[in-house]
N, C-alpha and C positions, 0 to 999 in steps of 0.2 A: 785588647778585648779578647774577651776566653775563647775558645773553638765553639762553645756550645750554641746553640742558637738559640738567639732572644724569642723570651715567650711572645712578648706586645701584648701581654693577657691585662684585661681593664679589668680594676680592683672591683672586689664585690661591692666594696661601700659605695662604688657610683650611683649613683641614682639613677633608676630606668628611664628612656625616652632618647632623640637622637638630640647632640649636642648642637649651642648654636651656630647656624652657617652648615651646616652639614645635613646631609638628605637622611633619615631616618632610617637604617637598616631593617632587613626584614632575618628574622633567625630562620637557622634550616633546623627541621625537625621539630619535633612536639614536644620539647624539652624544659624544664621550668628552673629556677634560677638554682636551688639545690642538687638536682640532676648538671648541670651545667658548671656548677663548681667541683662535683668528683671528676668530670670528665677531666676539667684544667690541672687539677690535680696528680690524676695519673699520668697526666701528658708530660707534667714538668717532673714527674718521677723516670719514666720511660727519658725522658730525655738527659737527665742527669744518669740514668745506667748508659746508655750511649756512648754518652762524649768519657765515662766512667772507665768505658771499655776503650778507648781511643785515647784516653791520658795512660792510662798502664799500659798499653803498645806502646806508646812512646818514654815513659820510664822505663822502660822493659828494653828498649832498642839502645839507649842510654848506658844503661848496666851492659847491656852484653858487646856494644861498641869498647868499651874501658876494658872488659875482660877480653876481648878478644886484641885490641891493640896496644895495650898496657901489660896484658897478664898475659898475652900469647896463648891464651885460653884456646883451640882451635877450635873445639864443640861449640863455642860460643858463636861462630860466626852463623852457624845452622838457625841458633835463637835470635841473631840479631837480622838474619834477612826475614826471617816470618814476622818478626817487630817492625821492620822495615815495611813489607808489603801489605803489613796490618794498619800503619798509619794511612798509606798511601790510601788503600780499600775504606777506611773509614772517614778519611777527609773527603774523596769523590763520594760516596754517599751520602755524606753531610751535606755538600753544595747540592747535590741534584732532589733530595728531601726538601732543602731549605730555600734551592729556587720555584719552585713550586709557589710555595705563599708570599715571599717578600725577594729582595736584592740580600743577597748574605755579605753579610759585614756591611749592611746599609750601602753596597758602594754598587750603582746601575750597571752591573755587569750587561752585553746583549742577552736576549732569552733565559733571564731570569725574571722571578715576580709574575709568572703565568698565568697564577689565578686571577688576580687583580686586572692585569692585563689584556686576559683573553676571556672575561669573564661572560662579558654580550657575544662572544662567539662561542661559547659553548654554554649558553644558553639556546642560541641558535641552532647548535650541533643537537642539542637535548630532546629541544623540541622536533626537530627535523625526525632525530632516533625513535623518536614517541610513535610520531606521525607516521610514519614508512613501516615501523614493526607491531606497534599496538592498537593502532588508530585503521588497520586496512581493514576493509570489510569483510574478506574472508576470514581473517581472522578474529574477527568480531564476530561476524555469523558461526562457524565453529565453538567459541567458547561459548556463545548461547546453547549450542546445541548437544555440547557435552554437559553443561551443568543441568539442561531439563528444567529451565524456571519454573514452569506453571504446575510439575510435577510436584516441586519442594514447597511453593504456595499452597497449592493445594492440603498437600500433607500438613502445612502448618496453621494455615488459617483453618481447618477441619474439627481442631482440636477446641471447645470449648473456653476455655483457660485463654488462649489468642484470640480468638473471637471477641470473647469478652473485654480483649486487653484494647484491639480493633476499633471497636464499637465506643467504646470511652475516650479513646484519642477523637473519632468521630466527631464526638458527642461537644469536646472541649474544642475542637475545632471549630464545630457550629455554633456554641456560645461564644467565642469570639468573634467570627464572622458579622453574627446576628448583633453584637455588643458596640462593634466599630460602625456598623453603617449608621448612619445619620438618620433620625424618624426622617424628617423634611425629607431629605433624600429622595428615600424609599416611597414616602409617599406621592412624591412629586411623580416619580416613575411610574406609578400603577395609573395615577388620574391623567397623566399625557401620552403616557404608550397604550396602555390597555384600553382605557375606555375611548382614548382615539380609535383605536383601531376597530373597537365593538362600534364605533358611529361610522365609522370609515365604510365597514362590508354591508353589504345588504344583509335581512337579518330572513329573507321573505324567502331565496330559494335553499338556504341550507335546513331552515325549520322544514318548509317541505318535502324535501328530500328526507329529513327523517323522518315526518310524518307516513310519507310512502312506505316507507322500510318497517315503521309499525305498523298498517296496515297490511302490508304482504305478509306478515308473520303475524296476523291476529291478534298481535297481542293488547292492540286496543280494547279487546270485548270483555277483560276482566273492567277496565274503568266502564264500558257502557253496563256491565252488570250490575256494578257499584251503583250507578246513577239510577238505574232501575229501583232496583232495593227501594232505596233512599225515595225515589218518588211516590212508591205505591207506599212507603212505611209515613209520609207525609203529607198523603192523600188519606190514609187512615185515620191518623191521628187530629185530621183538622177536619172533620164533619161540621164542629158547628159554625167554621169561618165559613162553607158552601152555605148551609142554612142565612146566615147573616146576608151572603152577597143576593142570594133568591131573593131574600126579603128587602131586600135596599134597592133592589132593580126593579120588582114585581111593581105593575100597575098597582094603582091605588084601590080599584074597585074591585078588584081580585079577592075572595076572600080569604081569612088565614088559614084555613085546613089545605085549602088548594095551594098556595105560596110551599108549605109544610108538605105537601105530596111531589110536589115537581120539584122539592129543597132534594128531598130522597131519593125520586128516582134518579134525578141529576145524579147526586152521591154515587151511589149503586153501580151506575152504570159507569162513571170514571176509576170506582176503585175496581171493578172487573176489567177496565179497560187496561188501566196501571196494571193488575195482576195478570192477566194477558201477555202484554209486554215483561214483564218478572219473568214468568216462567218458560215462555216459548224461545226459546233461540233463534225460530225463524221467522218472528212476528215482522209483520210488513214494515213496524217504523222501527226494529233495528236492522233492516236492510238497507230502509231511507237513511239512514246515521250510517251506515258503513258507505252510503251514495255520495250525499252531504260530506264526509272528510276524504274521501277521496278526492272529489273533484275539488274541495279547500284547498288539498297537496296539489294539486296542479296547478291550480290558479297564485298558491303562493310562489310559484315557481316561473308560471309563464308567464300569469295576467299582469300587466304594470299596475291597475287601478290595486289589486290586492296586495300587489308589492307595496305601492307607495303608502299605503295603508298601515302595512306591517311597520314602515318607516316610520309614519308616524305615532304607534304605538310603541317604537325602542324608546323611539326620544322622549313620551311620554315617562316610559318607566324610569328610565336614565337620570330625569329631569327631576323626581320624584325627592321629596326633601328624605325621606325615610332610607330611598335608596343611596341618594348623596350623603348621608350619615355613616349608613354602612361603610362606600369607600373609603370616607374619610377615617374610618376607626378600621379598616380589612387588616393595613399592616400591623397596629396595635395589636390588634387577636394572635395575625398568626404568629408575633414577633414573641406573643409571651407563649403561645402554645408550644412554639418551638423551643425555646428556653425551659419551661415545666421541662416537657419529654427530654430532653439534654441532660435534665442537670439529675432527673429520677433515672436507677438503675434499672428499677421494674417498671418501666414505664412499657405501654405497649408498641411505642416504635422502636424503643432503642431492643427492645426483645424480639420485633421483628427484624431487625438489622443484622443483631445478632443471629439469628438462626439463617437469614438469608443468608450469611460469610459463610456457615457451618454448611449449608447447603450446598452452596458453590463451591468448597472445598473437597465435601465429598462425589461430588459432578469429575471435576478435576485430576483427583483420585484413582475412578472406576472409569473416565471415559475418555478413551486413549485416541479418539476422533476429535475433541475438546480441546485436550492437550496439542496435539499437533497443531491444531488454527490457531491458538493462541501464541503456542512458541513460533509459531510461521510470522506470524502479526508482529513480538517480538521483535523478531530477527529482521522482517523490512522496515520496521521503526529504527530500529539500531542502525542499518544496513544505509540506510536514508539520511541519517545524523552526521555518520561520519564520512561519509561519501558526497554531501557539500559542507557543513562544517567542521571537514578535519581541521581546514586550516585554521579558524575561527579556535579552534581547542588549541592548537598548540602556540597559536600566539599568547593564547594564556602564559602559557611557559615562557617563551622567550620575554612578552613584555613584563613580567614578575622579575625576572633576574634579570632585566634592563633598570629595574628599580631600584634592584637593590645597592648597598654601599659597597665596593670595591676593598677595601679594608676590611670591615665588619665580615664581609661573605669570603676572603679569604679566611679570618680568625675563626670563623663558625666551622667551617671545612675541614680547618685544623682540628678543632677542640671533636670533631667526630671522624677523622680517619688519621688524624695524628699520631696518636699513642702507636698504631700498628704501622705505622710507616719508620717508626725509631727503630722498629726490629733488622728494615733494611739496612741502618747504619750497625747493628750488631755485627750481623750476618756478612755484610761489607768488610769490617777486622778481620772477621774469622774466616772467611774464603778468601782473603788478602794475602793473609798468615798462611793460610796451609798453601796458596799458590807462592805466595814467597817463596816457602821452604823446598817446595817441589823443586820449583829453578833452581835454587840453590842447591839442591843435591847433585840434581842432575847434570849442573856445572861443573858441579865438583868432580862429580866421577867421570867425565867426558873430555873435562883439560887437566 
């Protein structure tokens, strides 16, 4: 068998996948079958220049052995020890290259085949190295705090052009969301969480309590203006329904001009009453209406009889076929609303989204108080991750290369740091050779 060591390289015609009885390799690097064929390539070139340089040290040691013992050549022996300790230089680099991935010359030497060998212990080493130097939290928190995330965010989401780019992943994201969930699903969720929950609370002290809150800010007295309006514009307009009721109540013996004077006065004095009330803001009955909903707000809050009350008007409305239609159809609406605004670019949420990121971006930007909370937040989320699952990350590591195939993940290793580990057997001849020669001179001149 030659000097040179066997590639073991598996022919391209293989066909991908792991063979049968044997656990499926996983490749190192992102490499694909054409990338992976010049690698093997140069490796079996680099290794035929090698053994290339290691066969002429030894044709070379050959000649100059004959010229120097046959021909009494003395210069020769100067060539023949640097051929000499060129061999020697290039076969220990050969074994200690080629114990590395396999047994050389297939034969189990001890502490050879290291990679195959020691492969789940330097997985373990790997991950261990991760853990201890990349994986600490000061060094975690530091590299946060030199790169300035929310800074470079900032700057990049601020730009239109990302925003936009943003906003459409968004948008694609939310049609699928929206596409995958189950109508049933969704709708089982709104009609057993939510309207449980709305029959669940009382509906009696939170309505009040807003009520109070619209009362203390007035802002009740545009609807009692409204109602005003409306009533004096409806006591205008219906004179002859009062006329009618006069005359459908009035005594029979009454006569008509009189039924006809009391139809009018009556009139008169309700549409000055109505207009009264219109225009005064301090008329007595919209003090009693600001009396009346105040003490409504308390009593929806304190009174049980108004509560239970209020209970039974949710249930009423709840219960309401028009109302139960709605829910039944709420996720349909919002599920296409949402879909429309997704899938339109000018749509006015996905334009509000968008300038929201450009807003945020430029916040980010200009506010260096902003920036710090967020890189601080960053940094204890980071800080937090690897500070209880460091270990959780680096068994990633180790249980990956516990998977892998012992053969396969020595030849991958090869096929990517091979080719420059040939050069230590060049380099092996050639500092063989010139220490050869050195000994040899200085033997010479010494005895």
């Amino acid at each position: 068998m030659s000097l040179s060591d066997r590639t073991d390289v598996v022919p391209v015609t293989e066909p991908p996948g792991p063979r049968r009885g044997t656990r499926p390799s996983v490749p190192l690097g992102a490499f694909g079958p054409v990338d992976e064929e010049i690698k093997r390539r140069d490796l079996r070139k680099m290794k035929m220049v090698a053994t290339g340089f290691l066969l002429g040290a030894t044709v070379l040691f050959l000649v100059m052995r004959y010229l120097e013992q046959i021909q009494g050549q003395a210069w020769a022996g100067y060539v023949r020890a640097a051929a000499e300790a060129g061999m020697v230089g290039a076969l220990a680099d050969w074994f200690a290259v080629t114990a590395l991935f396999r047994h050389p010359l297939g034969i189990p030497i001890p502490h050879t085949a290291i990679i195959p060998r020691k492969k789940d212990t330097i997985g373990d080493s790997l991950g261990d190295f991760v853990g201890e130097n990349f994986l600490s939290e000061d060094v975690v928190r530091d590299k946060l705090r030199r790169v300035e995330v929310s800074s470079r965010v900032g700057a990049w989401i601020g730009q239109e052009a990302n925003a936009d780019r943003i906003t459409a992943e968004l948008a694609t994201a939310a049609r699928g969301v929206v596409t995958v969930l189950r109508d049933d699903d969704v709708q089982e969720i709104i009609e057993q969480i939510l309207v449980r929950k709305i029959l669940e609370k009382e509906v009696g002290p939170p309505l009040g309590k807003i009520l109070e809150g619209i009362l203390a800010d007035g802002a009740h007295r545009r609807l009692v203006d409204l109602v005003c309006d409306r009533a004096y514009d409806w006591v205008t307009d219906n004179q002859e329904m009062v006329l009618r009721v006069v005359h459908e109540r009035a005594p029979m013996w009454t006569p008509r001009f009189v039924d006809d004077m009391v139809a009018d006065k009556l009139f008169n004095e309700v549409r000055s009453y109505a207009w009264a009330v219109k225009t005064d803001p301090e008329h007595p009955l919209r003090h009693a209406v600001d009396r009346f909903l105040s003490e409504f707000a308390g009593d929806l809050q304190m009174d049980p009889a108004t509560i239970a009350r209020a209970e039974q008007v949710k249930q009423q409305v709840i219960e309401h076929p028009e109302v139960q239609k709605f829910i039944g159809q709420a996720w349909g609406v919002v599920k296409g609303m949402i879909l429309d605004a997704a899938a339109d670019p000018s749509s006015a949420l996905r334009l509000r989204v968008r300038d929201g990121l450009m807003s945020f971006g430029a916040r980010l930007t200009h506010d260096a108080e902003l920036r710090g909370k967020l890189d601080g937040w960053l940094a204890d989320a980071a800080g937090y991750v690897v500070r209880h699952y460091r270990h959780e990350i680096t068994t990633l590591i180790t249980d990956t290369v516990a998977k892998w195939d012992a053969a396969e993940t020595s030849r991958k290793i090869e096929l990517q740091v091979g080719r420059d580990l040939q050069f230590i057997r060049i380099n092996g001849t050639v500092v063989g050779a010139l220490a050869g020669l050195v000994i040899y001179t200085v033997s010479e001149l010494l005895f």
